[in-house]
Backbone as numpy.savetxt, mean C-alpha at the origin, in Angstrom:
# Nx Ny Nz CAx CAy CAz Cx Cy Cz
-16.62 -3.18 -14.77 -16.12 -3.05 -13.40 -16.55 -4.27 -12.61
-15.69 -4.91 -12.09 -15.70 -5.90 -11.16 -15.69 -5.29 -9.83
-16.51 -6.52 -8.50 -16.61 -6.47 -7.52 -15.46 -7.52 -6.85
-15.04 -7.05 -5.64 -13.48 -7.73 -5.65 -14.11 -9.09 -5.20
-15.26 -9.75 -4.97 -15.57 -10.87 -4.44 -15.40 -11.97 -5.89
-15.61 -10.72 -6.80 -15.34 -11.93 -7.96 -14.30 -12.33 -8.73
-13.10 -11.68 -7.55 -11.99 -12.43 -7.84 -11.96 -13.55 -7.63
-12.49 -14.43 -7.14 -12.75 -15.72 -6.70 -13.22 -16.54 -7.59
-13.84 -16.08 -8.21 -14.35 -16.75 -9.34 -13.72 -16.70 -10.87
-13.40 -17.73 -11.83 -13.11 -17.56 -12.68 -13.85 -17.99 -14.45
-14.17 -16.44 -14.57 -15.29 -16.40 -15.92 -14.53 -16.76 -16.83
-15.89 -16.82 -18.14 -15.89 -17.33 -19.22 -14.64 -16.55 -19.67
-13.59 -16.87 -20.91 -12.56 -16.09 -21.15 -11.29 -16.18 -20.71
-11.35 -16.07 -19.48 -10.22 -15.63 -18.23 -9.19 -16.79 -18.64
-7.96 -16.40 -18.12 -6.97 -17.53 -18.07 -6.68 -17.95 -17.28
-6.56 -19.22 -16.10 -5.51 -18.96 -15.26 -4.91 -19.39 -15.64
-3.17 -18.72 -14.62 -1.64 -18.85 -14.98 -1.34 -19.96 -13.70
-0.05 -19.92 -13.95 0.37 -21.23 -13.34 0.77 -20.56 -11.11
1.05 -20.81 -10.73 1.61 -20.48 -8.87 2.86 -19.90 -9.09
3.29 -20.43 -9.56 5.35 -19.49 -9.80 4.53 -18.02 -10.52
4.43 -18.10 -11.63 3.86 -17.00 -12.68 3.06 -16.00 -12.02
2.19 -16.65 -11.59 1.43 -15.28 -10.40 2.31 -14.83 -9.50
2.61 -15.32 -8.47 3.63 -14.92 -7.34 4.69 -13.84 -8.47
5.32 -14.65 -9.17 6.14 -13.28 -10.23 5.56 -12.14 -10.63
4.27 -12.38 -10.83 3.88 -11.16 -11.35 3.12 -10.10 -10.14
2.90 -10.79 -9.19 2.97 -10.10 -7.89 4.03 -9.26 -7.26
4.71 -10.01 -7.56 6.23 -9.43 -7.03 6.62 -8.22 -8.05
6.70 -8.90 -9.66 7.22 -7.65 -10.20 6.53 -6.54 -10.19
5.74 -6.20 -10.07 4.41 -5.04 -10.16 4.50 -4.55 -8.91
5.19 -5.02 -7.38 5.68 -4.50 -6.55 6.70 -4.07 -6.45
7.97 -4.73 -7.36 8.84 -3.69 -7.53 8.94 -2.70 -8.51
7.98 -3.02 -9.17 7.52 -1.74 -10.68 7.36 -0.80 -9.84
6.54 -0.78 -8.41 6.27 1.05 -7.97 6.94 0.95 -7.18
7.80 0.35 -6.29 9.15 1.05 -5.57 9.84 1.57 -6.40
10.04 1.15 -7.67 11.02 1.49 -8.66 11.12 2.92 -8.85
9.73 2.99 -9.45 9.10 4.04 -9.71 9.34 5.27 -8.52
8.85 5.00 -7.27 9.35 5.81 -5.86 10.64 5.96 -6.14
11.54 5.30 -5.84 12.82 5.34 -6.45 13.20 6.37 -7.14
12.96 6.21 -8.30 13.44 7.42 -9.30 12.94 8.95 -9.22
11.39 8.73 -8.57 11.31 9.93 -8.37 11.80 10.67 -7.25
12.07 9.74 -6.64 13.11 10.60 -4.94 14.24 10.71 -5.46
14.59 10.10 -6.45 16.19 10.78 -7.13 15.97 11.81 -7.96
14.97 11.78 -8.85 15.01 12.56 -9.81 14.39 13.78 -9.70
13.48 14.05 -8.58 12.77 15.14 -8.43 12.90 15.51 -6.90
14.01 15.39 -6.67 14.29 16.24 -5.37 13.86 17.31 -5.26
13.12 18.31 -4.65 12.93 19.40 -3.99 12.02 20.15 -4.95
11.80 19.54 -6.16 10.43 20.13 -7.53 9.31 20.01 -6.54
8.71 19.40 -5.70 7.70 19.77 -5.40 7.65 20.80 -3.97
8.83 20.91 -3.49 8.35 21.48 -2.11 8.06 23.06 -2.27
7.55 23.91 -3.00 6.75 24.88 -3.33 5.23 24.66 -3.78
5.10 23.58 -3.95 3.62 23.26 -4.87 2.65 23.59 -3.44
1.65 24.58 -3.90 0.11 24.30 -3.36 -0.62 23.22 -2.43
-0.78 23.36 -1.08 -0.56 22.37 -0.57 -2.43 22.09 -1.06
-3.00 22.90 -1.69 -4.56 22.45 -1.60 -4.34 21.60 -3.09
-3.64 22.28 -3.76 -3.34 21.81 -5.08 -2.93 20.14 -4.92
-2.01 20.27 -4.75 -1.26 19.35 -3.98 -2.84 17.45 -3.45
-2.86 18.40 -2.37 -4.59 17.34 -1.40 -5.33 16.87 -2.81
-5.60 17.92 -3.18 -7.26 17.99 -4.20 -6.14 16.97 -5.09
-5.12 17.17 -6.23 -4.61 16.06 -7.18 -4.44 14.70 -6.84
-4.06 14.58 -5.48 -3.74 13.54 -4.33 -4.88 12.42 -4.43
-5.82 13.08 -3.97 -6.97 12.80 -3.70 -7.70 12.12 -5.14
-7.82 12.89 -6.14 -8.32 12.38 -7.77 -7.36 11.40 -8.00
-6.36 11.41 -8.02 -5.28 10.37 -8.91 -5.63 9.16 -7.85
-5.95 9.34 -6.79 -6.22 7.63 -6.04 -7.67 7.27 -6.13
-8.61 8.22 -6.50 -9.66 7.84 -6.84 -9.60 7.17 -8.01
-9.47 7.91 -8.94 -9.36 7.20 -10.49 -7.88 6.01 -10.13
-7.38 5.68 -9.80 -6.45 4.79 -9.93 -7.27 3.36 -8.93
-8.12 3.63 -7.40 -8.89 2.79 -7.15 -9.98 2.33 -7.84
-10.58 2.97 -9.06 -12.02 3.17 -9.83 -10.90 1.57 -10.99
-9.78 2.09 -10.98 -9.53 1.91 -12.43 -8.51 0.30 -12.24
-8.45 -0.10 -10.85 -7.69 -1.38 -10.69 -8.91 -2.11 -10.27
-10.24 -1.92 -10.31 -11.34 -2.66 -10.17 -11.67 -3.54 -11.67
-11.09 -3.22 -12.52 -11.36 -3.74 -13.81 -10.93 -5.33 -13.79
-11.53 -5.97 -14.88 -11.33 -7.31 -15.48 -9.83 -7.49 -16.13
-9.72 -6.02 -16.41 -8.14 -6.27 -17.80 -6.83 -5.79 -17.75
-5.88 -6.39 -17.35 -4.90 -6.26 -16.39 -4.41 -5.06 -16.95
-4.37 -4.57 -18.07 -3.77 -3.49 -18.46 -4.36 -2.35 -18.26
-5.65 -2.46 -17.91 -6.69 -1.09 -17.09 -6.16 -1.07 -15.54
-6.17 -2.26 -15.24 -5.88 -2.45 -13.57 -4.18 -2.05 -13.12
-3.51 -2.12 -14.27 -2.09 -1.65 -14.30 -1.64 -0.21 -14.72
-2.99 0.22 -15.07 -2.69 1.89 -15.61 -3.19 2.62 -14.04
-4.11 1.82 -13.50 -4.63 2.46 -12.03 -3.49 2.32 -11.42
-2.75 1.18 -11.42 -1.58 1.31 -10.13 -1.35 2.17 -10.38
-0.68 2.87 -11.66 0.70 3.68 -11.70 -0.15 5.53 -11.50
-1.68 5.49 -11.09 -2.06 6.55 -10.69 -2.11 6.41 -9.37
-1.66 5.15 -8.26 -1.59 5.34 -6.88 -0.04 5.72 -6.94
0.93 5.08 -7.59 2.24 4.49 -6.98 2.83 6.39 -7.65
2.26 6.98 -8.62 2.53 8.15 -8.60 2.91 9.30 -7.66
1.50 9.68 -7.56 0.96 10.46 -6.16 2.22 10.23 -4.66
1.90 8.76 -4.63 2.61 8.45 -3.52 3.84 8.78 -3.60
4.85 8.51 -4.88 6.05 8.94 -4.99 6.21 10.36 -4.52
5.41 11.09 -5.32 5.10 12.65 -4.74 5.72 12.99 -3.50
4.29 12.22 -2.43 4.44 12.38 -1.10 5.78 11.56 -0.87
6.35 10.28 -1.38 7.50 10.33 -0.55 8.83 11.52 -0.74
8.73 11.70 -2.03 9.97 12.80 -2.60 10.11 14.12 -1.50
8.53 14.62 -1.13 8.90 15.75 -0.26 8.74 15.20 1.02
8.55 14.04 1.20 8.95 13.71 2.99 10.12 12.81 3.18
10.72 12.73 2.31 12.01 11.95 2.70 13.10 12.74 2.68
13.61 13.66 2.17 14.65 14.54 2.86 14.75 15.47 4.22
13.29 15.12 5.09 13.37 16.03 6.41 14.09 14.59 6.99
14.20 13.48 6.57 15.04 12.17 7.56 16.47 11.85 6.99
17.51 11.62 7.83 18.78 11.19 7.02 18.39 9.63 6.19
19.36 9.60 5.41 19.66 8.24 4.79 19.53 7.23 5.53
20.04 7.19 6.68 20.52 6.04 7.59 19.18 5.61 8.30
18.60 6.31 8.98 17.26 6.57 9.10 15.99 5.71 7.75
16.00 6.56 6.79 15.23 5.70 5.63 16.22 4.39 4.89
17.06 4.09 5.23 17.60 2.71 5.09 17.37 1.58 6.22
17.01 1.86 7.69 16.72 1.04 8.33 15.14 1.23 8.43
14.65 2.31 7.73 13.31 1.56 7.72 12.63 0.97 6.80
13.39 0.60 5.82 13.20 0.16 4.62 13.42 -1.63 5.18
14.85 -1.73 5.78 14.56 -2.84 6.27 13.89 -3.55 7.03
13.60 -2.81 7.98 12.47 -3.33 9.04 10.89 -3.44 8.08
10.75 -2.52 7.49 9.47 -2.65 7.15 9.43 -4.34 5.82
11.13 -4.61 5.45 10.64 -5.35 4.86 10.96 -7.23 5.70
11.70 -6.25 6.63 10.94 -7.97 7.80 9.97 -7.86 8.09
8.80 -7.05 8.46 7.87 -6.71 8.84 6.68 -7.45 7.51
7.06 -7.15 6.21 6.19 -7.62 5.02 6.59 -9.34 5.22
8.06 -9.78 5.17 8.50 -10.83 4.86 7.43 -12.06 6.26
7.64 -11.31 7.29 6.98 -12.10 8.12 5.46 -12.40 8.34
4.90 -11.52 7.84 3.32 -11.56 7.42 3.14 -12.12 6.68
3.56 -12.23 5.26 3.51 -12.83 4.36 3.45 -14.17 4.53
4.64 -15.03 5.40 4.16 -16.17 5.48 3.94 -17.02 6.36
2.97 -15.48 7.24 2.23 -16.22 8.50 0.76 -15.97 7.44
0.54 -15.38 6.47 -0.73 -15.04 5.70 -0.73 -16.06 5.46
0.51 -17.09 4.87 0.22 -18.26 3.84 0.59 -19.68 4.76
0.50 -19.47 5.97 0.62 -20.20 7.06 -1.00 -20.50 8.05
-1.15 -19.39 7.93 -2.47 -19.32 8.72 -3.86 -18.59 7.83
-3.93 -19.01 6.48 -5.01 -17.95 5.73 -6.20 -18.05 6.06
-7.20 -19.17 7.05 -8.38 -18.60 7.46 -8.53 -17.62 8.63
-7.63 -17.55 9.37 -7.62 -16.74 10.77 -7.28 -15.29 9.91
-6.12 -15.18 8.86 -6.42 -13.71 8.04 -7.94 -13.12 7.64
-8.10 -14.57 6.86 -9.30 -13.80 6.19 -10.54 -13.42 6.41
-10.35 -14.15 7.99 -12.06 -13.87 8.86 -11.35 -12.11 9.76
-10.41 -11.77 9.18 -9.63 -10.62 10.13 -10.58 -9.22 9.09
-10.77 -9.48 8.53 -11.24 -8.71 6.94 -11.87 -7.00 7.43
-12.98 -7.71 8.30 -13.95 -6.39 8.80 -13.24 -5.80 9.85
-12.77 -6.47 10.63 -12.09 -5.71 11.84 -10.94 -4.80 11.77
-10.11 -4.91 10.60 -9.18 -4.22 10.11 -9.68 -3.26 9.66
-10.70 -3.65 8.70 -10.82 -1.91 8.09 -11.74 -1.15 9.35
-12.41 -1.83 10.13 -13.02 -1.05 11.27 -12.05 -0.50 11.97
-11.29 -1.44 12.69 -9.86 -0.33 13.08 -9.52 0.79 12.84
-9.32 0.52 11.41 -8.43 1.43 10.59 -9.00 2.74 10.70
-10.23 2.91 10.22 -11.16 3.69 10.34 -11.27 4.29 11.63
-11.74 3.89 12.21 -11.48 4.31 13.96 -9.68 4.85 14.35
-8.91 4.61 13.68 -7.80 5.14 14.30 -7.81 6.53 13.53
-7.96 6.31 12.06 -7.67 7.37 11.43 -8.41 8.29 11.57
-9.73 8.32 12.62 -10.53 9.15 12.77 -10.03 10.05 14.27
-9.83 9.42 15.00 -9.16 9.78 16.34 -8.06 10.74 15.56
-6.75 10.41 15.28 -6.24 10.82 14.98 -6.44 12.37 14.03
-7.44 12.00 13.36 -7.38 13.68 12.53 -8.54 14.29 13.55
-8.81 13.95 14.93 -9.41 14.88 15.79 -8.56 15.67 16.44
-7.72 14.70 16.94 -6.35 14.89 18.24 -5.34 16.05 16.71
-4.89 15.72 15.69 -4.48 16.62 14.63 -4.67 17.84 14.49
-6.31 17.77 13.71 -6.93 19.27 13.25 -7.66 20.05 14.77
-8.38 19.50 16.06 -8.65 20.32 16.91 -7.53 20.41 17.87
-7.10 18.98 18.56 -6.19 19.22 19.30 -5.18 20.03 19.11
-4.51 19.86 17.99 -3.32 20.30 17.07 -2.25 19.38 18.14
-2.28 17.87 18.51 -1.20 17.09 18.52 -0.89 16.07 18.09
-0.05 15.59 18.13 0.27 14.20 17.10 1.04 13.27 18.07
0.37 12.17 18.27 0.55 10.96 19.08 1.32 10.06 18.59
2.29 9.46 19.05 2.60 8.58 18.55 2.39 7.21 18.49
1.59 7.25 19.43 0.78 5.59 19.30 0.26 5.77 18.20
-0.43 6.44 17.73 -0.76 6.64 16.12 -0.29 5.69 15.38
1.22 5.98 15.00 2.13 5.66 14.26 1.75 4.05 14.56
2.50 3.49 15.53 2.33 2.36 16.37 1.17 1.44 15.87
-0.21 2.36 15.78 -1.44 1.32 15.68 -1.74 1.37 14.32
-0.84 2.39 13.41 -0.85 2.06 12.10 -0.23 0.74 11.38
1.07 0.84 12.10 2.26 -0.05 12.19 1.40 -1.55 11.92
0.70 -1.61 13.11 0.39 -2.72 13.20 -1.17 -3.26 12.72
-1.63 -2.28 11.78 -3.40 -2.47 11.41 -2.49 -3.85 10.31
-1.61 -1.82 9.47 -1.37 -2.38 8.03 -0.44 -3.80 8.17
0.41 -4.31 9.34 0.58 -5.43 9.07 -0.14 -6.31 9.13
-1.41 -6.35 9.57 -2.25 -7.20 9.45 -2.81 -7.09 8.13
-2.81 -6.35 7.49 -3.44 -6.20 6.20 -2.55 -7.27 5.21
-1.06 -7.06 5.70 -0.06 -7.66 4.76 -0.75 -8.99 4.60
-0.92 -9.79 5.74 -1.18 -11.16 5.95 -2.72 -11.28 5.48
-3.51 -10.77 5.73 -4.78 -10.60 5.00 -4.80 -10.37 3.50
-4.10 -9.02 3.18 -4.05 -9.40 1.63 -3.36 -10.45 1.19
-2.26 -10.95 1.28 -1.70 -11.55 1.25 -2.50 -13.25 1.15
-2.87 -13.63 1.91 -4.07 -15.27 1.79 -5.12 -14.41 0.90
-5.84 -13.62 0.53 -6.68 -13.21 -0.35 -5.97 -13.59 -1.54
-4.93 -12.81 -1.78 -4.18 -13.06 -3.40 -3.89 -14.48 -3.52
-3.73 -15.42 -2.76 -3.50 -16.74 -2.68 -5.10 -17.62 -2.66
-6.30 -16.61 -2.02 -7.18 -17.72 -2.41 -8.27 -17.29 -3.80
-7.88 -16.43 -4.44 -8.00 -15.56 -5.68 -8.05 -16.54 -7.04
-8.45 -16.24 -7.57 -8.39 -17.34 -9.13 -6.81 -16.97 -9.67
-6.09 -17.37 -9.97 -4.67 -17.29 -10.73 -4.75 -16.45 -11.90
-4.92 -15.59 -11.98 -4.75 -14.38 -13.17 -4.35 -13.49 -12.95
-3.73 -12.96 -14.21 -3.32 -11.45 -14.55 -4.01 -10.51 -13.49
-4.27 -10.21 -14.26 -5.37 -9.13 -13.57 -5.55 -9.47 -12.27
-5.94 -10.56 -11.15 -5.93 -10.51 -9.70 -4.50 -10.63 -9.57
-3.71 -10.91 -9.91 -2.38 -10.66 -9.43 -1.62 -9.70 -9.85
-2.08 -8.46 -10.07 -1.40 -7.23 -10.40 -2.63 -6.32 -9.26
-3.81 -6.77 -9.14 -4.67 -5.89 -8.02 -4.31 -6.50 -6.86
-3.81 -7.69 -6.31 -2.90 -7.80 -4.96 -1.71 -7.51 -4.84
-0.89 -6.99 -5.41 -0.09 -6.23 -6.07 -0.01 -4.75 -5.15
-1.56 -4.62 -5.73 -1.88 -2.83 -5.18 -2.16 -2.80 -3.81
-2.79 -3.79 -3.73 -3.62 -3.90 -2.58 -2.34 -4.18 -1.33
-1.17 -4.83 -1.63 -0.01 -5.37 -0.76 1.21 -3.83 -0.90
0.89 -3.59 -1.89 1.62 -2.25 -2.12 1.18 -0.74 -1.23
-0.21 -0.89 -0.94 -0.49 0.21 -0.14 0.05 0.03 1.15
-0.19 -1.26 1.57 0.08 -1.79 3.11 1.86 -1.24 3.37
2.55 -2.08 2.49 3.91 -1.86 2.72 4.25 -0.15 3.00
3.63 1.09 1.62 4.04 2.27 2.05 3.55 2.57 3.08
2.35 2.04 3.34 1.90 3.05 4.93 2.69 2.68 6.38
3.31 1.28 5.93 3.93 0.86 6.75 5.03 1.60 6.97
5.99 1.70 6.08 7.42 2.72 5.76 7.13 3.66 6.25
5.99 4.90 5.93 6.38 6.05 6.23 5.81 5.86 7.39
5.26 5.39 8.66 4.91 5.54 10.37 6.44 4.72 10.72
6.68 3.67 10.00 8.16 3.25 10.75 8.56 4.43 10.78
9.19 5.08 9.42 10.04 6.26 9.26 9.55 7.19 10.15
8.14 7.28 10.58 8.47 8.82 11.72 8.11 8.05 13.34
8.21 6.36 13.64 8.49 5.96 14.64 10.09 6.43 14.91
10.84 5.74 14.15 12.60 6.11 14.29 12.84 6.51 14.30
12.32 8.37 13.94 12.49 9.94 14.11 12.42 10.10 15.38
11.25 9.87 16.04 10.82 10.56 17.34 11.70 9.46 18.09
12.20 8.19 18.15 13.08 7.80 18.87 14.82 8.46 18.82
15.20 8.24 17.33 16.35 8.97 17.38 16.31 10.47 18.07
């Protein structure tokens, strides 16, 4: 198990690959789990909306543990068996939350969210020290919102939509942050399939608060 600081460094063994080759393999491993989302919002329409919602949390919850435990590795093919225990789960959750929105609805937020990636991306690779000194404050944010929020949730019992809003905009900062990370990373397999994950979480969390920003507006 590796510590992600030592992505930076490149040990005895290791290969690096060439700047085209990484970026590809960044990319494809991002469309490996849309793909994946994909098929399961086609293929498993409405199989889960009876399931156990504790059942449900508690599996949720293990499959991103072991899938975060398991993209910490050295060997891209350990770190590629963890994605497909996040990009799973998540399919899950999108399959039973995407038919309470029309099509038209999850087609424009598909686009926005991917001007939203496209433009981070290469303000990340435009501006990568002002990202990467962003590091602590993001996840402090993050933390702090998501905590408010499951107060105002579970006691209040309301749901804000600035929420959405300050999600909107943590995880685009994350885009641009992960984003100069995977760029100042050693060129390998393996770190370029874990920025991958790491750019892959940002984008869904992004989608589904667009998707219930454009609800509560429509």
């Amino acid at each position: 198990m590796t510590n992600k600081q030592e992505r930076f460094t490149l040990y005895q063994g290791q290969k690096q690959i060439g700047q085209r080759a990484y970026n590809l393999i960044i990319g494809a491993t991002l469309l490996y789990g849309f793909a994946v989302n994909a098929f399961m919002i086609t293929a498993f329409e409405g199989a889960f909306d009876h399931m156990n919602q504790w059942v449900f949390l508690i599996g949720y919850i293990v499959c991103v543990i072991i899938g975060a435990m398991l993209t910490r590795s050295d060997s891209p093919v350990v770190s590629f068996v963890g994605y497909n225990f996040i990009v799973v789960p998540l399919g899950v959750v999108l399959t039973m939350l995407l038919p309470y929105y029309g099509s038209q609805l999850v087609f424009d937020a598909v686009l926005v969210t991917g001007a939203i990636t496209l433009v981070m991306m290469i303000a990340g690779s435009a501006f990568p020290n002002l990202f990467l000194s962003m590091g602590r404050t993001l996840a402090f944010t993050l933390l702090a919102v998501i905590l408010v929020e499951l107060v105002c949730v579970l006691i209040l019992h309301r749901d804000f939509a600035i929420f959405d809003y300050a999600i909107v905009l943590i995880f685009s900062g994350y885009i641009g942050y992960d984003w100069a990370k995977a760029n100042a990373y050693q060129r390998t397999v393996d770190n370029a399939i874990d920025s991958a994950v790491d750019l892959y979480m940002d984008i869904i969390n992004i989608f589904i608060r667009i998707l219930a920003i454009m609800s509560r507006n429509d």
